[in-house]
C-alpha positions as CSV (number, residue, x, y, z in Angstrom):
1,X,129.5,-54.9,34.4
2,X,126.4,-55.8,32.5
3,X,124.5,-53.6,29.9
4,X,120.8,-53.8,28.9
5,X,120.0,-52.7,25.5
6,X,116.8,-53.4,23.3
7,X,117.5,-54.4,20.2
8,X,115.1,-55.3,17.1
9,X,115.3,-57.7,14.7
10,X,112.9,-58.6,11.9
11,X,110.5,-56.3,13.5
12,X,110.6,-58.1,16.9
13,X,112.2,-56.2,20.0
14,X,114.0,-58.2,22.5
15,X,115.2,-57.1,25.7
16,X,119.1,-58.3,26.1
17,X,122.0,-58.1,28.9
18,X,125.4,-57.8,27.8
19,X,128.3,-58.5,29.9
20,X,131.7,-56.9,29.7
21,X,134.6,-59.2,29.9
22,X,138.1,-58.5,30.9
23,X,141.2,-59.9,29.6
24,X,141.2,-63.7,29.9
25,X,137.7,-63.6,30.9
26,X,135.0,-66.3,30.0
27,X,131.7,-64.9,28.8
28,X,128.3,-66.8,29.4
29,X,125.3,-65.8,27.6
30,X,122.2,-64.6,29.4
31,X,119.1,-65.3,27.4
32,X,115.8,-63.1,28.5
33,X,112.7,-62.7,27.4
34,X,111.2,-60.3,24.3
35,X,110.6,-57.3,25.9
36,X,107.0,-55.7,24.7
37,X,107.9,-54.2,21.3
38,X,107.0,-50.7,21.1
39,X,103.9,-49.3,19.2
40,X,104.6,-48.5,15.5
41,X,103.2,-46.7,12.3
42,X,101.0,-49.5,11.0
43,X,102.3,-50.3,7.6
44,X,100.9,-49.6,4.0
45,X,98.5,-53.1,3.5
46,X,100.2,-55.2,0.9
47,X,97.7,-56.9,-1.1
48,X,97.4,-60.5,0.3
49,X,98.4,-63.5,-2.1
50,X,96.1,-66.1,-2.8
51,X,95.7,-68.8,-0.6
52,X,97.3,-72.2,-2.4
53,X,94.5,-74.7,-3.7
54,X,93.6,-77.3,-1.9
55,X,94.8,-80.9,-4.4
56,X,92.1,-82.9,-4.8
57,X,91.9,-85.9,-3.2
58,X,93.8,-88.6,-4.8
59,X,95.8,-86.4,-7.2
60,X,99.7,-86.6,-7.5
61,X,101.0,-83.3,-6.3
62,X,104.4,-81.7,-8.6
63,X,106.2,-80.0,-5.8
64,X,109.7,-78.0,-6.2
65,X,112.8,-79.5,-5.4
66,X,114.3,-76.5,-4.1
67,X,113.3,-72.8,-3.5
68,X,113.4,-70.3,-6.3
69,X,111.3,-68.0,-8.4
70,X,108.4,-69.6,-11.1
71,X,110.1,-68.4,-14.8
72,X,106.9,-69.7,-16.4
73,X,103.9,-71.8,-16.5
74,X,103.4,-73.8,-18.8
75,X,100.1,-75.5,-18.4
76,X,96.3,-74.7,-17.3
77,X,93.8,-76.6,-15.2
78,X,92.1,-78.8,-17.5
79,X,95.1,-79.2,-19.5
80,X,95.9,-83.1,-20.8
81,X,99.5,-83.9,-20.2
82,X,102.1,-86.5,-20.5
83,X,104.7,-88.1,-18.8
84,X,107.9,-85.7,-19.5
85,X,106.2,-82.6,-20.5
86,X,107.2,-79.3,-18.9
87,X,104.8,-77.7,-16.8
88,X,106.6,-75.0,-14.9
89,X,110.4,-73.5,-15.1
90,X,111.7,-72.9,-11.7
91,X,114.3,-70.2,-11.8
92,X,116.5,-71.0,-8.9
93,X,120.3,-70.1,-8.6
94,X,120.7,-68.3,-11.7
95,X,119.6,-71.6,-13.6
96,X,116.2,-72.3,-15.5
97,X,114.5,-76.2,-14.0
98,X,112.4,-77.3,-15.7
99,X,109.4,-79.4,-13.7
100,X,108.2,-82.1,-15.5
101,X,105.1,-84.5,-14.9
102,X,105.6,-86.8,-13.7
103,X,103.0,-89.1,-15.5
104,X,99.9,-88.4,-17.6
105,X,96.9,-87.1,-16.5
106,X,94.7,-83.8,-16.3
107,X,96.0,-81.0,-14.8
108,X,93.8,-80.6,-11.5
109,X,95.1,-77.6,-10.0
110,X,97.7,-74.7,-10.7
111,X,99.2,-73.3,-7.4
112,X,101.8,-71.0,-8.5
113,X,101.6,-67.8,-10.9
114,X,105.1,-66.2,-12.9
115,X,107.2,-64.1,-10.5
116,X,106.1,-66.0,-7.4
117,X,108.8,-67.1,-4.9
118,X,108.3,-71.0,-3.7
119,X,109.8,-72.9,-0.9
120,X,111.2,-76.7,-1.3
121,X,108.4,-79.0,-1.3
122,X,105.4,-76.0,-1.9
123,X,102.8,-77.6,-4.2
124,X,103.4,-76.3,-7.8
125,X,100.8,-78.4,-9.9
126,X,98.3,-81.1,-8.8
127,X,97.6,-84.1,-12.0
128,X,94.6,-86.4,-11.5
């Protein structure tokens, strides 16, 4: 006997068929297609984050290694640095990173504020 049910998930409804299986029985799944997702309460706006900068061209780009929430930032555009210094700490795991330049140069951009959540390989600082 097969059952149709909707069922939502991360805000998407999708229309599915489940089969009942007896004893011994081999089930085979039934894919279908999202099924028009029901009209809902618009929610509260959420003020939009800013839209990551743009590194200029030709700068070295300081991306994180793995995702996590920005501690700190160290550094300012405009800011000399060198090779070694710490520009942002990368909370990730329970455990404070620290993201280091990665050579000297002028900090060209700043793409990430304290409390922000990153992704592996989102652009934290640009150096020309």
């Amino acid at each position: 006997m097969i059952k149709k049910f909707n069922v939502t998930v991360n805000g998407v409804t999708y229309d599915v068929e489940v089969e009942e299986i007896k004893e011994g029985g081999v089930a085979t799944p039934r894919p279908t297609a999202p099924a028009p997702a029901a009209p809902k309460a618009a929610p509260a706006p959420k003020a939009a984050p800013a839209a990551p900068k743009a590194a200029p061209a030709g700068a070295t780009t300081i991306t994180a290694p793995m995702p996590g929430t920005i501690n700190d930032v160290r550094v300012k555009e405009g800011d000399k640095v060198t090779k070694g210094q710490v520009l942002v700490i990368l909370e990730a795991m329970k455990m404070e990173n620290e993201i280091m330049a990665s050579q000297d140069g002028v900090v060209a951009s700043v793409n990430v504020t304290k409390g922000a959540s990153v992704n592996a390989g989102d652009v934290l600082v640009s150096l020309s």
